[in-house]
C-alpha positions as CSV (number, residue, x, y, z in Angstrom):
1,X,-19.4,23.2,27.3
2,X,-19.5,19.7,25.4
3,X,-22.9,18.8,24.0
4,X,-23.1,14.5,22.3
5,X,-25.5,15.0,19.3
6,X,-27.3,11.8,18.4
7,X,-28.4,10.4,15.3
8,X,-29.8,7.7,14.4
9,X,-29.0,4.8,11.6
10,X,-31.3,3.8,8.9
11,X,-34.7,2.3,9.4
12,X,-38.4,1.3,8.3
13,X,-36.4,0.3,4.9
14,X,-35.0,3.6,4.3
15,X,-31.5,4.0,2.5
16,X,-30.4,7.2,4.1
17,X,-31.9,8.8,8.0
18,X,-31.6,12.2,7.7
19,X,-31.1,12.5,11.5
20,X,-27.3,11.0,11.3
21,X,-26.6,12.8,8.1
22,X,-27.3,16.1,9.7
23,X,-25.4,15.0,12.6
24,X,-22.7,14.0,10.7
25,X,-22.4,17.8,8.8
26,X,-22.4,19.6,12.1
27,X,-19.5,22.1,12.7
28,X,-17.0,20.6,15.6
29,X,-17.4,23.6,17.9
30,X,-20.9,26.1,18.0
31,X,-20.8,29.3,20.4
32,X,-18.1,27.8,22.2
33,X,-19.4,24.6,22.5
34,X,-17.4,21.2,21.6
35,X,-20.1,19.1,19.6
36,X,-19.4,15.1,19.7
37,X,-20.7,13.2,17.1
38,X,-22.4,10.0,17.8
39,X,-24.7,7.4,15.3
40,X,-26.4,5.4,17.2
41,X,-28.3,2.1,16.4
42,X,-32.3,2.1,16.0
43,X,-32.5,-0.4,18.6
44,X,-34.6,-0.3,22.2
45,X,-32.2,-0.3,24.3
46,X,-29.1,-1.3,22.7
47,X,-29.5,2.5,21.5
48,X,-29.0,3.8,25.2
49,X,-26.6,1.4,26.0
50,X,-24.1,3.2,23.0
51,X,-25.6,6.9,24.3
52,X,-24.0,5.5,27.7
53,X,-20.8,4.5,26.8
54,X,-20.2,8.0,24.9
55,X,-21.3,9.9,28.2
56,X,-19.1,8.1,30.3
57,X,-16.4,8.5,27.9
58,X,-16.5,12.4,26.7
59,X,-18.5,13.5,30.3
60,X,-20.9,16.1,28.3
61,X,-22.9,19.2,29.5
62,X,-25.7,18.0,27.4
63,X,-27.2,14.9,25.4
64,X,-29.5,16.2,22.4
65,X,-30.7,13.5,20.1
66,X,-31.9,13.6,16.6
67,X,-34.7,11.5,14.8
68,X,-36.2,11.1,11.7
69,X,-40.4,11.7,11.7
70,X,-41.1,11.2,7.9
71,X,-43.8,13.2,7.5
72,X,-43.9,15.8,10.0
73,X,-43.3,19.6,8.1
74,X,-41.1,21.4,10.5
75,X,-38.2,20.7,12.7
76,X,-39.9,19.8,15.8
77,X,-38.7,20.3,19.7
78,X,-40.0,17.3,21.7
79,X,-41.3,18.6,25.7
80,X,-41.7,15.0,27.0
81,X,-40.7,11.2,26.6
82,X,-43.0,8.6,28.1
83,X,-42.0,5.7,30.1
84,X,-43.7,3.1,27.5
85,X,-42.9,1.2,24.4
86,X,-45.5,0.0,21.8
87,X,-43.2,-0.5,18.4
88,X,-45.9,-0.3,15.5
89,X,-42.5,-1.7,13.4
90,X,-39.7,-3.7,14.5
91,X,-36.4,-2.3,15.3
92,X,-33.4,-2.6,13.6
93,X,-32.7,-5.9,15.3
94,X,-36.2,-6.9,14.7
95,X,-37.2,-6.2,18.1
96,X,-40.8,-5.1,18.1
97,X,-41.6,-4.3,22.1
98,X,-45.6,-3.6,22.6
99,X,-46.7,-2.0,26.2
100,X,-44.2,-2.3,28.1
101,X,-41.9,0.2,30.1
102,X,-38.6,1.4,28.7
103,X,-37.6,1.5,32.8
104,X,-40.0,-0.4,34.7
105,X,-38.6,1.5,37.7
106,X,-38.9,4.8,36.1
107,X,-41.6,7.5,36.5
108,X,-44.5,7.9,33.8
109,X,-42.7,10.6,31.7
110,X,-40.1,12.9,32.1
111,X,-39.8,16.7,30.4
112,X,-36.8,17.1,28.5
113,X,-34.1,20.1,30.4
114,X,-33.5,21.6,27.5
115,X,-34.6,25.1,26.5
116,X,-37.4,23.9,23.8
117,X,-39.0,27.6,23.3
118,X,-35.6,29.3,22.7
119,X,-34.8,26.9,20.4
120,X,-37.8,26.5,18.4
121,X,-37.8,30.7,18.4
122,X,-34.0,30.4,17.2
123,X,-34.8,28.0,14.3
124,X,-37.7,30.3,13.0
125,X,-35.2,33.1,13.5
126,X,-33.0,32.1,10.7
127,X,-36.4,31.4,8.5
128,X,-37.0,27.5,8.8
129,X,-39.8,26.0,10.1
130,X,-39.5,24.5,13.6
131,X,-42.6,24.2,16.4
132,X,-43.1,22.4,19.6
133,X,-44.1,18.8,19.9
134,X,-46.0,17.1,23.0
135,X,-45.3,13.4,21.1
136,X,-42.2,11.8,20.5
137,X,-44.0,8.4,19.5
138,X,-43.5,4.9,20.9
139,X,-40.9,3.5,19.0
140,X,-37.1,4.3,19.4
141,X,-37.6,8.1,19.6
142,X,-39.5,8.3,22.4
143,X,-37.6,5.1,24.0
144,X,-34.2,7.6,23.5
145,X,-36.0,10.8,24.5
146,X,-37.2,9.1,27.8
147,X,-34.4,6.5,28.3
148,X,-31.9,9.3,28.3
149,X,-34.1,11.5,30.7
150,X,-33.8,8.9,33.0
151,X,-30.6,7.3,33.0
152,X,-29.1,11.2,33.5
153,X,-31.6,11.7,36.5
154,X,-30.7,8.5,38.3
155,X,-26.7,8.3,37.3
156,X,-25.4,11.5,36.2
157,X,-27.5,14.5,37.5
158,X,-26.7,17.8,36.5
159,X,-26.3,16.8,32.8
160,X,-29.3,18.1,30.9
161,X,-31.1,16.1,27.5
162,X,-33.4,16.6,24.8
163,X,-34.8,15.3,21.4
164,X,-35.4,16.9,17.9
165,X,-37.3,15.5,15.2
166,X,-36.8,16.1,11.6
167,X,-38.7,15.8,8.1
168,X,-37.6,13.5,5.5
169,X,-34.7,14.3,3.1
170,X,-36.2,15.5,-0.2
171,X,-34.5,12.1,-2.2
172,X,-36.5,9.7,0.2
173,X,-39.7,11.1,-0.7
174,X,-39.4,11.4,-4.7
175,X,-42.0,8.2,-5.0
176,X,-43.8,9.2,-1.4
177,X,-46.7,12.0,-3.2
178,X,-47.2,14.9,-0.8
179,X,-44.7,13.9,1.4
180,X,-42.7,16.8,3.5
181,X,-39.5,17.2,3.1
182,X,-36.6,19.5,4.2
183,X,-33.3,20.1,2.5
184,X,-29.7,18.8,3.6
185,X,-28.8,22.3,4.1
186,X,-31.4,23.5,5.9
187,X,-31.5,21.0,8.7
188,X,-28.0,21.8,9.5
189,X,-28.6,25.5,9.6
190,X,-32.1,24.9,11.8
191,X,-29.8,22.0,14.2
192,X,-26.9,24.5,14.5
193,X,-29.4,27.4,15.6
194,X,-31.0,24.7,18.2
195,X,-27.7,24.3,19.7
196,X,-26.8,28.0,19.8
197,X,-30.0,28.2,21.9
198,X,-29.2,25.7,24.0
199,X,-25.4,27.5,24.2
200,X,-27.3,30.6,25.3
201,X,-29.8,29.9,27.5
202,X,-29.5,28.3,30.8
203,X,-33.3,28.8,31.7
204,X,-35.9,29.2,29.2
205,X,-38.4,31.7,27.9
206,X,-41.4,31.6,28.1
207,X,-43.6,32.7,25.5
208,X,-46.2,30.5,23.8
209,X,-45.8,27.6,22.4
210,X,-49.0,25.2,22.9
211,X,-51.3,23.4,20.5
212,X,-55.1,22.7,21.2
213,X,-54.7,19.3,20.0
């Protein structure tokens, strides 16, 4: 199996996005699994078109992207990406795209095929916090969660995708008071575990994993 892990560069005036750093730290083979490291730009759609070239060029099993969400606690599992764009910041490029469709031939929103419970049960396995999320956002996130969804769907079927948010990195939130944050280390450790999961389970368990709001 070959699974292209995702992060993303910079952004929102950030010096460092925790999402590449962890990518970059990953080990080069988990359960078996070759792991292909890719940083990719924080730019609607310029950001697919680099996911793109990589899975034409290595031919993975799997696409799982990872994204900063400064503020969020936990490691979070995204279940869906939505077919819309509404940037409350610009991109990277200074793009800033407001209601419109990331495909305007795609469906509303796509789940992600990835095994979210088993891998939000791994993570909490090995002690870190990780949960389910039904919201990737509207800005590049969501654009890559959904983007990839569907450019697998209509060109390369069989290949499965998935997103995975992560907290701020304690140094960017020293002048951000009560900020989350999660250590270097441990969003390795809670990435790997994801991955493992995603190694070892070709259909997913179901056990509870909902919110009420």
């Amino acid at each position: 199996m070959k699974i292209l892990v995702t992060g993303f560069d910079p952004f929102g005036g950030e010096p460092v996005n925790p999402a590449i750093e962890t990518v970059k730290r990953l080990r080069d083979n988990i359960s078996g699994a070759e792991i292909i490291k890719l940083e990719i730009p924080t730019v609607c759609h310029k950001s697919l078109r680099v996911i793109e070239e990589a899975v034409v060029k290595y031919d993975p099993d799997v696409v799982l992207s990872i994204g900063q969400a400064g503020g969020r606690s936990d490691i979070t599992v995204e279940r869906v990406g939505i077919n819309v764009d509404d940037c409350r910041i610009p991109d990277n490029e200074g793009n800033q795209i407001i209601d419109e469709p990331v495909y305007p031939d795609g469906p509303a929103a796509y789940f992600v095929t990835i095994p979210i419970k088993a891998m939000v049960q791994r993570i909490q396995s090995r002690g870190i916090p990780a949960s389910i999320s039904n919201t990737a956002g509207t800005f590049v996130c969501n654009h890559v969660t959904y983007g990839v969804c569907h450019m697998l769907a209509a060109k390369y079927p069989g290949k499965r995708s998935g997103f995975i948010h992560i907290p701020f990195l304690p140094q960017q939130v020293i002048d951000k008071k009560n900020m989350p944050s999660m250590s270097q280390d441990v969003l390795v450790e809670g990435i790997e575990a994801a991955i493992e999961a995603i190694v070892d389970t070709p259909t997913d368990i179901k056990v509870m994993g909902g919110a009420t709001h």
